[in-house]
KEGU-746823 format. One record per residue (C-alpha): residue number from 1; y, z, x; residue in one letter. Coordinates in pm, 1 decimal, padded with zeros to 6 digits, always signed. Example, Ala and Ser with C-alpha at 12.3 -4.5 7.8 and 13.67 -1.06 7.14 Angstrom:
<1 <-00450.0 +00780.0 +01230.0> a>
<2 <-00106.0 +00714.0 +01367.0> s>
//
This chain:
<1 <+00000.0 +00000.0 +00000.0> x>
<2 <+00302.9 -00100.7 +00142.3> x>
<3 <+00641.7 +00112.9 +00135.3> x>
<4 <+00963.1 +00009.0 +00101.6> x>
<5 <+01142.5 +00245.6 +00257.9> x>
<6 <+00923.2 +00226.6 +00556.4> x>
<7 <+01192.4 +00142.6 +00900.7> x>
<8 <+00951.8 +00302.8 +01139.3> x>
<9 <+01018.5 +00001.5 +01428.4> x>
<10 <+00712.2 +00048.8 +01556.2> x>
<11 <+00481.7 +00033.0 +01292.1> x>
<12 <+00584.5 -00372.6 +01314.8> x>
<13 <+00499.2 -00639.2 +01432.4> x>
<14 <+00767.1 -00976.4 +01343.8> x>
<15 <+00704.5 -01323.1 +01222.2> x>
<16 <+00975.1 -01455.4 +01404.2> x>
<17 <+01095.2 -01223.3 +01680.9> x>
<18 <+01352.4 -01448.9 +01826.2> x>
<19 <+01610.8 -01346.2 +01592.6> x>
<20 <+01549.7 -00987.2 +01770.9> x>
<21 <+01795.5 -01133.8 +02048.3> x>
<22 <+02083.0 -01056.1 +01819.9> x>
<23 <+02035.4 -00679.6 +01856.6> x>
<24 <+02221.1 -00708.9 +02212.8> x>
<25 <+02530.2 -00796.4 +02006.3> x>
<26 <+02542.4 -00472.6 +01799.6> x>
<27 <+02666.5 -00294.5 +02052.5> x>
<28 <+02969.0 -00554.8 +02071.1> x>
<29 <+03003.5 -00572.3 +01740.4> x>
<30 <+03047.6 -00173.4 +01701.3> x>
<31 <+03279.4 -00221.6 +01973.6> x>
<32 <+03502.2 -00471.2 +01812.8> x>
<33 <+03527.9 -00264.8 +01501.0> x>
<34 <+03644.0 +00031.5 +01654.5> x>
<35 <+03879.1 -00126.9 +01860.8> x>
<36 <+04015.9 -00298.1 +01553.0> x>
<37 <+04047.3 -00011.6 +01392.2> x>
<38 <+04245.3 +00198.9 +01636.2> x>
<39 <+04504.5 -00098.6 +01647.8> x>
<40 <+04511.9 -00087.5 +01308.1> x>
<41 <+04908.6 +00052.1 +01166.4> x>
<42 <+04948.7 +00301.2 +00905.4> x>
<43 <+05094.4 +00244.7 +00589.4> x>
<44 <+05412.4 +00496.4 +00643.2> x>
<45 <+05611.0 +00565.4 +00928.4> x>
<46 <+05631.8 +00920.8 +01096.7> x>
<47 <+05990.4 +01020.3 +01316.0> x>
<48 <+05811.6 +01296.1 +01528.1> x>
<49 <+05620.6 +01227.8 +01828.5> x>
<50 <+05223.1 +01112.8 +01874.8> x>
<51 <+05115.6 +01459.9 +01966.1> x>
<52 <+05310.0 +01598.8 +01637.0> x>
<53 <+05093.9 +01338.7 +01414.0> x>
<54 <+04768.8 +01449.4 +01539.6> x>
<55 <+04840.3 +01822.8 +01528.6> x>
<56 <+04907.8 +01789.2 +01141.2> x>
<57 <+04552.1 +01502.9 +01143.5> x>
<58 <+04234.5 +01632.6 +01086.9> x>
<59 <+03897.0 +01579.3 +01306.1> x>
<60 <+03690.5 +01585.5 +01040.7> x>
<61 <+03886.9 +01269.6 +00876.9> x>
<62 <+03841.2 +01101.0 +01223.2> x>
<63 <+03504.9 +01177.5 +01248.0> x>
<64 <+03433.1 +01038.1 +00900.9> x>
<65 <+03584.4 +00675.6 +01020.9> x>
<66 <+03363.0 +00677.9 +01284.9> x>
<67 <+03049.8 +00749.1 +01029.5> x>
<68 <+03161.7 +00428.7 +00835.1> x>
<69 <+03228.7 +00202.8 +01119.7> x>
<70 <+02861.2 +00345.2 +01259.7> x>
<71 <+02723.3 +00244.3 +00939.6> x>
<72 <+02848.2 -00128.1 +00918.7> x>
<73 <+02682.8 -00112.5 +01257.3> x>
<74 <+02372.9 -00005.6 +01144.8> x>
<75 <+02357.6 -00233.9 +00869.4> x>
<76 <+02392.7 -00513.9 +01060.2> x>
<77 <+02069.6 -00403.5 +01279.2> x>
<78 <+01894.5 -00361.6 +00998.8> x>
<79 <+01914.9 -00754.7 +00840.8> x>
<80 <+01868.5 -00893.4 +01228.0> x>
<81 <+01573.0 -00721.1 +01177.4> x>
<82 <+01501.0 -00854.2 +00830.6> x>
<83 <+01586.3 -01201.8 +00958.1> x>
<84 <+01319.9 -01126.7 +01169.4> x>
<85 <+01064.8 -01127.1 +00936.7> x>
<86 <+00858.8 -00801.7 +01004.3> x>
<87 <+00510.3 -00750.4 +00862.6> x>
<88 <+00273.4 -00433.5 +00887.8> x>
<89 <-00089.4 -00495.6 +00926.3> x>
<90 <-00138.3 -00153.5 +00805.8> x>
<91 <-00034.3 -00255.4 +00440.1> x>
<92 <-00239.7 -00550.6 +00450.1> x>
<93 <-00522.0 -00536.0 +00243.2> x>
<94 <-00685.0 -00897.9 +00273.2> x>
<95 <-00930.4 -00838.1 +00569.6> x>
<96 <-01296.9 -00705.8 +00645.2> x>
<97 <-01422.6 -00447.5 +00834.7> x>
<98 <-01692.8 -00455.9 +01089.6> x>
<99 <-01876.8 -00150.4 +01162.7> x>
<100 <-02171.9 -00314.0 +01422.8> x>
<101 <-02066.9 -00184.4 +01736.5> x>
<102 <-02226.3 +00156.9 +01663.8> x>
<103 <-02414.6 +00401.8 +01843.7> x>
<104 <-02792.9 +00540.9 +01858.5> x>
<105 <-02825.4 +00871.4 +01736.0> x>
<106 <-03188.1 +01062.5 +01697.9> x>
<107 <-03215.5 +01400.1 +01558.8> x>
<108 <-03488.5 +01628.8 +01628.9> x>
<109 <-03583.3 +01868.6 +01390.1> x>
<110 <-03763.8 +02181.0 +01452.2> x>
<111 <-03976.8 +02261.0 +01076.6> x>
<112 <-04202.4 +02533.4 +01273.5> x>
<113 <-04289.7 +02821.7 +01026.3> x>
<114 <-03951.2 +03023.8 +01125.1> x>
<115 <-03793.1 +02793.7 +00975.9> x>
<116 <-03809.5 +02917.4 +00684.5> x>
<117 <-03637.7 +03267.5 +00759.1> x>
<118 <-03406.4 +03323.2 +00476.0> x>
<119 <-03093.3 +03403.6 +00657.5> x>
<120 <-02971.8 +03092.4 +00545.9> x>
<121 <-02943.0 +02948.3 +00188.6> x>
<122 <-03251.2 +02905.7 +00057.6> x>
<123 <-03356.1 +02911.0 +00393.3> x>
<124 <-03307.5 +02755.4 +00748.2> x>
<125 <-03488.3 +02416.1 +00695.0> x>
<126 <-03345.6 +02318.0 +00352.0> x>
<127 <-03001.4 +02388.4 +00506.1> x>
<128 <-03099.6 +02244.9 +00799.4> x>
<129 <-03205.4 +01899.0 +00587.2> x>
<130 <-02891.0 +01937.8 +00335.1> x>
<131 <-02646.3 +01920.0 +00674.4> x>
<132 <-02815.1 +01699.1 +00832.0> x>
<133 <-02793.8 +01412.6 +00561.6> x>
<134 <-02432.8 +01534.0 +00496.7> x>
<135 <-02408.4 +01421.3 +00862.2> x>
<136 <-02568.9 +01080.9 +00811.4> x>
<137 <-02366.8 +01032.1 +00498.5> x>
<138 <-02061.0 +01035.8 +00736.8> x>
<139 <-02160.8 +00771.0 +01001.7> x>
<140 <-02129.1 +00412.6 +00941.5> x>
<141 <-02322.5 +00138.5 +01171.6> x>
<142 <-02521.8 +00397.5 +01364.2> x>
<143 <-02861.7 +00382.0 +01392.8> x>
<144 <-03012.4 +00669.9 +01335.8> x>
<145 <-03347.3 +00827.9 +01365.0> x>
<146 <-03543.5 +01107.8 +01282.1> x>
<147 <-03769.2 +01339.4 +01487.3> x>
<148 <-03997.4 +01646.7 +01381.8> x>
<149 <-04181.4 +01925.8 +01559.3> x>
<150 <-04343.4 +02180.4 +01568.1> x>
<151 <-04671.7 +02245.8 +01833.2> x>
<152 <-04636.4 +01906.5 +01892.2> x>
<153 <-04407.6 +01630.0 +01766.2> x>
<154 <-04387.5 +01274.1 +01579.2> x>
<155 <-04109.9 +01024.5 +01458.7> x>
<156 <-04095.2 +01069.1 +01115.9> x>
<157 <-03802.8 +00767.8 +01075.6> x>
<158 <-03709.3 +00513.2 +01394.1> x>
<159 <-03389.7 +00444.1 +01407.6> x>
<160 <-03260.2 +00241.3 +01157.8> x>
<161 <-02901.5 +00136.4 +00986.4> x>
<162 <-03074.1 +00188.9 +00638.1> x>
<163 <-02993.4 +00596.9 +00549.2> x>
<164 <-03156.9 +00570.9 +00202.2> x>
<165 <-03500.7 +00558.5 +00365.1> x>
<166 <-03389.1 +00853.6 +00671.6> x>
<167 <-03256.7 +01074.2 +00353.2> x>
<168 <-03621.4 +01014.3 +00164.4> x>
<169 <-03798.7 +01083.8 +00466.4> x>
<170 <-03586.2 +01418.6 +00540.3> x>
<171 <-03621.2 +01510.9 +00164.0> x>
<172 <-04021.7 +01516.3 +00265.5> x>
<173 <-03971.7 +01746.4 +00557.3> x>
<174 <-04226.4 +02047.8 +00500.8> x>
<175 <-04328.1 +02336.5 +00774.2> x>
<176 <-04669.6 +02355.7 +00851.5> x>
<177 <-04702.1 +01941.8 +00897.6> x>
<178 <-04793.5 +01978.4 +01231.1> x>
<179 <-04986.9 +02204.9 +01505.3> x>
<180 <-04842.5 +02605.8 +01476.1> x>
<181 <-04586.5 +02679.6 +01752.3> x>
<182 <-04282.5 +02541.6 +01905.7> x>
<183 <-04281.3 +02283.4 +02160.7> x>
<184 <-03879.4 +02215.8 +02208.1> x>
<185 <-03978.7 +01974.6 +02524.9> x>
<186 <-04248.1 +01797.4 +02294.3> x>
<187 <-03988.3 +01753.8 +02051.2> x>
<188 <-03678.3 +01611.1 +02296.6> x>
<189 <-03966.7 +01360.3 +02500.7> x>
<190 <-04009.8 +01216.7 +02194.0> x>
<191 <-03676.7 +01199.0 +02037.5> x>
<192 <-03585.7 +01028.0 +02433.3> x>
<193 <-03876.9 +00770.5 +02360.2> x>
<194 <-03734.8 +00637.1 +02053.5> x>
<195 <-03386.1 +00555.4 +02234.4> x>
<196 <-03530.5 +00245.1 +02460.0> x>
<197 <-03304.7 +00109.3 +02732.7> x>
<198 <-03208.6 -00178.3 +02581.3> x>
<199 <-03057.8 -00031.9 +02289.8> x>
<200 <-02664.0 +00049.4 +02268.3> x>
<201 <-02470.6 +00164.8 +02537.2> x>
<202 <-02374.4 +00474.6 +02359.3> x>
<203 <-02722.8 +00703.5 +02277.2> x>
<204 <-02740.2 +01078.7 +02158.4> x>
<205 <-02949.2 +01338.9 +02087.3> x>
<206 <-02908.6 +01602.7 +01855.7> x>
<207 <-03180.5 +01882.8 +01921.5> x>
<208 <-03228.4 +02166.6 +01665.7> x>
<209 <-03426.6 +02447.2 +01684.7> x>
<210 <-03417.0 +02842.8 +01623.9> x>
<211 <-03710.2 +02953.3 +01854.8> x>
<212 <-03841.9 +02954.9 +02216.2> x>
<213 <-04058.1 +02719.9 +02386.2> x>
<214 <-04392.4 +02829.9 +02364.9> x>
<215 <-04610.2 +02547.5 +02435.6> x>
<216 <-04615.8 +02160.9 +02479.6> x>
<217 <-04744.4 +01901.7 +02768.4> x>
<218 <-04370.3 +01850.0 +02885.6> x>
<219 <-04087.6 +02116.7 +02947.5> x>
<220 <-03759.9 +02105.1 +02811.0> x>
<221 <-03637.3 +02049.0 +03099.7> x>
<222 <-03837.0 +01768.7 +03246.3> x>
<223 <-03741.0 +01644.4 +02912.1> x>
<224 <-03352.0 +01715.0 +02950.5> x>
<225 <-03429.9 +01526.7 +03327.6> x>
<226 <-03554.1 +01219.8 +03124.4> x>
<227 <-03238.8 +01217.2 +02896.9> x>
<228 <-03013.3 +01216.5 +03171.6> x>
<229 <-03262.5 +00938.6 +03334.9> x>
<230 <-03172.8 +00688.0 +03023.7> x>
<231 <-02800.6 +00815.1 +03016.3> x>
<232 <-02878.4 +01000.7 +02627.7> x>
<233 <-02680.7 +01311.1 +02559.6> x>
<234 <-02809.4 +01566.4 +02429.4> x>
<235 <-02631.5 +01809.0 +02165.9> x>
<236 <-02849.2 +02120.6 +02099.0> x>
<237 <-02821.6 +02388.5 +01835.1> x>
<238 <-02945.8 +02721.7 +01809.8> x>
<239 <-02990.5 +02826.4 +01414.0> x>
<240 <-03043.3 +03191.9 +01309.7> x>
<241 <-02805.4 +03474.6 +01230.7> x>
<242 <-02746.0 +03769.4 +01455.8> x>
<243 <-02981.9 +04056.2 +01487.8> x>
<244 <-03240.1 +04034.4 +01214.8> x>
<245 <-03350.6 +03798.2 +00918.4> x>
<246 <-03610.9 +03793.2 +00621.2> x>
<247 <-03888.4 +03568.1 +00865.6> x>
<248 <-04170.4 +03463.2 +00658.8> x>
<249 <-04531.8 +03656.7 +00743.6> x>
<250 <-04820.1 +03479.9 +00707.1> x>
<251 <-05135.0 +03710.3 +00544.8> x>
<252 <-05472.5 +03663.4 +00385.3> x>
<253 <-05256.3 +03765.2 +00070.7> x>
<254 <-05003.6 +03478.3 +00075.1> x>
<255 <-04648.1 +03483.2 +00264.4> x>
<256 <-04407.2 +03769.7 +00257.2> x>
<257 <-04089.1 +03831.7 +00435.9> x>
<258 <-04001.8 +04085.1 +00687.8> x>
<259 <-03705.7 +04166.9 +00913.8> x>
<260 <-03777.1 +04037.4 +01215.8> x>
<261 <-03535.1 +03967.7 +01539.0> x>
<262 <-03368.2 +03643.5 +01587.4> x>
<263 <-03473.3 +03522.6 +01918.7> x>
<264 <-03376.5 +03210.7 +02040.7> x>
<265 <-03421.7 +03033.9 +02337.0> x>
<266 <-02982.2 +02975.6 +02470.8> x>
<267 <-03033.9 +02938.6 +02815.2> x>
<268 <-03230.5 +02669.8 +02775.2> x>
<269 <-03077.4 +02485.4 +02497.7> x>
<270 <-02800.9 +02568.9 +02732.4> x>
<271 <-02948.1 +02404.5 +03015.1> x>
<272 <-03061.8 +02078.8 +02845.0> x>
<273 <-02667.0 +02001.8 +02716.2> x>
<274 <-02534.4 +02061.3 +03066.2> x>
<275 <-02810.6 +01852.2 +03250.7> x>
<276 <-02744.5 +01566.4 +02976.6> x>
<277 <-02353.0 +01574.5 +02924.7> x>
<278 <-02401.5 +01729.6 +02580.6> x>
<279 <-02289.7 +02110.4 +02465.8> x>
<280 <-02436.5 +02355.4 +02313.4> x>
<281 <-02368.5 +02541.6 +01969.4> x>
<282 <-02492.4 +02856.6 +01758.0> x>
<283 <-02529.6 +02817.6 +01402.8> x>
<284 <-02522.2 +03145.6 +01283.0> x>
<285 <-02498.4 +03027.6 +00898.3> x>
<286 <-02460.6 +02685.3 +00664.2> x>
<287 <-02082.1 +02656.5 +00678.6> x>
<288 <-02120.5 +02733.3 +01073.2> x>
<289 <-02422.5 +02473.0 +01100.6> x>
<290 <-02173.2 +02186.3 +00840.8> x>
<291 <-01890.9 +02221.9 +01114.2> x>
<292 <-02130.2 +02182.9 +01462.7> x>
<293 <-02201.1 +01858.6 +01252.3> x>
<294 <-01879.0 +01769.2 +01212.4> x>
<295 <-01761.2 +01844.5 +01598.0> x>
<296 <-02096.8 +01698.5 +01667.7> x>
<297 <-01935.6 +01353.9 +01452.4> x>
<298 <-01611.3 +01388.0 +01581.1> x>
<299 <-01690.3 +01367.5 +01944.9> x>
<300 <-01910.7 +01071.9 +01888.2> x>
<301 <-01679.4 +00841.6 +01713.2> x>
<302 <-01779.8 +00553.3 +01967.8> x>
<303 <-01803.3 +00291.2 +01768.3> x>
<304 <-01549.7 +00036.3 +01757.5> x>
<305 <-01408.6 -00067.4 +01362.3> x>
<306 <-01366.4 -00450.2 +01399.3> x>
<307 <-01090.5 -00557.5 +01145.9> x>
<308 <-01120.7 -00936.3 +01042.2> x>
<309 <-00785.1 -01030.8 +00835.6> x>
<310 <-00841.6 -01307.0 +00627.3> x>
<311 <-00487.5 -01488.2 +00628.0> x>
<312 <-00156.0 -01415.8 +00802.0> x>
<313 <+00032.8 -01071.6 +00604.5> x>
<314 <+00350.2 -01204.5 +00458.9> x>
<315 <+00675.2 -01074.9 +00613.6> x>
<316 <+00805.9 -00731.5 +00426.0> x>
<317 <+01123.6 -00720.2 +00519.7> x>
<318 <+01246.4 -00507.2 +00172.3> x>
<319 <+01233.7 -00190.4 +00351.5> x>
<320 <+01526.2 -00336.9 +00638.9> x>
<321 <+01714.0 -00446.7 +00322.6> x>
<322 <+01689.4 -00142.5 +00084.2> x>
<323 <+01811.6 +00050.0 +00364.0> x>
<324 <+02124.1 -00177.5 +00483.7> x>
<325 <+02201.0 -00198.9 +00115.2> x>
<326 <+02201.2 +00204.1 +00102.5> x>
<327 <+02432.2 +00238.1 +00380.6> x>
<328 <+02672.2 -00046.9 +00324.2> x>
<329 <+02720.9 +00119.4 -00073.9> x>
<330 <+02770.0 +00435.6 +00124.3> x>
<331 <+03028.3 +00317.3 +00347.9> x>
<332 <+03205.8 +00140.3 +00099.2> x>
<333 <+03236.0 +00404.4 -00155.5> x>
<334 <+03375.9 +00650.1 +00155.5> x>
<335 <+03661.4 +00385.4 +00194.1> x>
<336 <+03736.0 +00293.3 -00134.1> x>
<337 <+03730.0 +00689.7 -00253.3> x>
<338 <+03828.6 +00892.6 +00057.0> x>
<339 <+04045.5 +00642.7 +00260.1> x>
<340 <+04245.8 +00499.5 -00034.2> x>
<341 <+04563.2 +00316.2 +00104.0> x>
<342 <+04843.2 +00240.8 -00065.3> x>
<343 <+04921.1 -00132.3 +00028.0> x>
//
């Protein structure tokens, strides 16, 4: 939507910028005018001296002249730059937009059975899902992939530019689809994997978990090492609350829920963001976890927005006029009801 009172100069571009040239006569214009007016004679004649006259003037009435003879100044900039024909592609509405130079993004997911501690609304893993797609729902021309573990580890979604399909398959996310445990290593190999070395420049990692590595054929850092190998960075969050949360219990009886400590493995989620160029975050709770997601988004806006306009924009040079007709009505009412002469 274009506004037409808009005179920011450089929000511009002109049509025909060679009438720009006539700026360099303002200055002699405002020049001219002045001098005319000091040469100008007064209507009625005064016996005492120069000095007497402008002890019984006042500045403010001097001052005032100046304002008008600014103004006619000013609105001659502005047509020059009306003549000019100026156009704003950010008004324009006729064009396309391009979203294909993306990046890669995988996300590994940790669904082992703590996952389901209830510290979080209804508990860490449906939070975990509900973010994660908010986070997806946010990206445009990224392909982006999904990764699962547990004991061990499988791609539940390659990457891919079509999110209905990476939303259904997070929807399906359940603990207990793999081997018991937590293998955070497992998990990042095979997130690294699914980022080949022919894919985009720009890949990323984003590792989630709210345990300690307890098992797997690689370690997290040999996996961190591998990252760094294929130039992926790796963002890793830690989810749980502070001291204690309802942890699910697993009994001959059926689950319950105890209070159990929230241990979680920072140094080493640590260490894997500072071997790949990533950082590190605690999610301590859903509105903590939504806004590592959005730093997370905001420090991965790589990808480049390719604007195709369709036709030239048309000059818009309404906002140059409305304002030169403002001031000229301005000055011109000062003269004709402030400076009234008597000739």
């Amino acid at each position: 939507m274009l506004n037409n009172w808009n005179i920011r100069i450089w929000e511009y571009e002109f049509l025909s910028p060679h009438w720009l040239w006539l700026l360099l006569g303002v200055p002699f214009f405002l020049w001219y005018i002045f001098y005319l007016d000091r040469k100008k004679t007064g209507d009625f004649k005064f016996s005492r001296l120069e000095k007497d006259q402008q002890n019984l003037g006042s500045n403010s009435i001097k001052y005032l002249r100046y304002l008008v003879l600014t103004a006619y100044g000013m609105v001659v900039a502005l047509l020059i730059f009306a003549l000019a024909k100026p156009f704003n592609w950010a008004g324009y509405e006729d064009y396309d937009e391009d979203y294909k130079n993306g990046i890669d993004i995988v996300i590994a997911l940790d669904i082992s059975a703590s996952m389901l501690a209830r510290d979080f609304t209804p508990n860490r893993l449906e939070a975990a899902k509900k973010v994660a797609k908010e986070f997806i729902d946010g990206r445009r021309g990224d392909r982006i992939g999904l990764v699962v573990y547990e004991g061990e580890a499988y791609t539940a979604c390659p990457a891919t530019l079509d999110y209905g399909i990476l939303k259904t398959q997070i929807d399906q996310l359940q603990s207990g689809m793999l081997e018991p445990g937590t293998a955070i290593g497992t998990g990042l190999g095979t997130a690294v994997t699914r980022l080949r070395n022919d894919s985009l420049p720009s890949k990323v990692i984003i590792l989630l978990t709210d345990g300690i590595n307890m098992q797997g054929e690689i370690s997290p850092q040999t996996a961190a090492e591998l990252a760094r190998a294929k130039n992926i960075r790796v963002y890793t969050i830690g989810v749980g609350s502070l001291g204690t949360a309802p942890s699910p219990v697993f009994t001959p009886f059926g689950v319950r829920y105890e209070n159990m400590p929230v241990e979680i493995d920072e140094a080493t989620l640590l260490k894997i963001a500072d071997i790949t160029g990533g950082k590190y975050f605690r999610a301590t709770d859903e509105a903590s976890l939504r806004s590592i997601y959005n730093e997370i988004d905001l420090l991965e806006k790589r990808k480049i927005k390719n604007i195709d306009y369709k036709s030239e924009p048309p000059a818009w040079p309404m906002p140059f006029l409305n304002w030169a007709m403002v001031l000229m009505l301005a000055a011109w009412c000062v003269q004709l009801f402030y400076f009234k002469s008597n000739g």
